[in-house]
N, C-alpha and C positions, 0 to 999 in steps of 0.2 A: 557496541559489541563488547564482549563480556569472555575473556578468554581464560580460562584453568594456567598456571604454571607450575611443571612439576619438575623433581628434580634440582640438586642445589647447584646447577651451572657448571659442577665438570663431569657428574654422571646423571644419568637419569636414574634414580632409585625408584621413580611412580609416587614418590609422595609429593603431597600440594604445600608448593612454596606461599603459593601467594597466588593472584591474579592481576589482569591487563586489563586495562577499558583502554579501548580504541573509541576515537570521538573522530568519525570521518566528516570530512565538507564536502558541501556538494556544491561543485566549481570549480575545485582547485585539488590537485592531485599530493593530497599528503595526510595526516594523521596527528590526533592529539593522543600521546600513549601516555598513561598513567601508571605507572609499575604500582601495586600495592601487597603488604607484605599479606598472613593470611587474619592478621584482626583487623584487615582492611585499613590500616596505617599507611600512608604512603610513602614509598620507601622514592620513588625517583619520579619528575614529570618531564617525559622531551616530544618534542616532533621527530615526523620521518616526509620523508618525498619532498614537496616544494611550501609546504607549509612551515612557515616562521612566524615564530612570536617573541616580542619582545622577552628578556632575562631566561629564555629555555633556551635547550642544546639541540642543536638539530641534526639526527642522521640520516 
């Protein structure tokens, strides 16, 4: 899945920061989020839920 981010984190002004790829399993209750800025650079990569992997941050 493929999410818009707008807004530079303390207000939401409507313009596009960048985008989110969520990379879900199916099995296991968590997420691979990929932050990337908007020329698709990736700015950050962590998990969420029960999903870990090895050298990412997991929230």
């Amino acid at each position: 899945m493929l999410w818009p981010v707008l807004g530079n984190g303390d207000a939401d002004d409507g313009q596009l920061r960048g985008m989110e790829a969520w990379v879900i399993y199916t099995g296991i209750a968590g997420a691979l989020i990929i932050d990337m800025r908007r020329d698709c650079g990736v700015r950050q990569v962590y998990t969420r839920g029960e999903l870990r992997l090895p050298g990412l941050k997991a929230f």
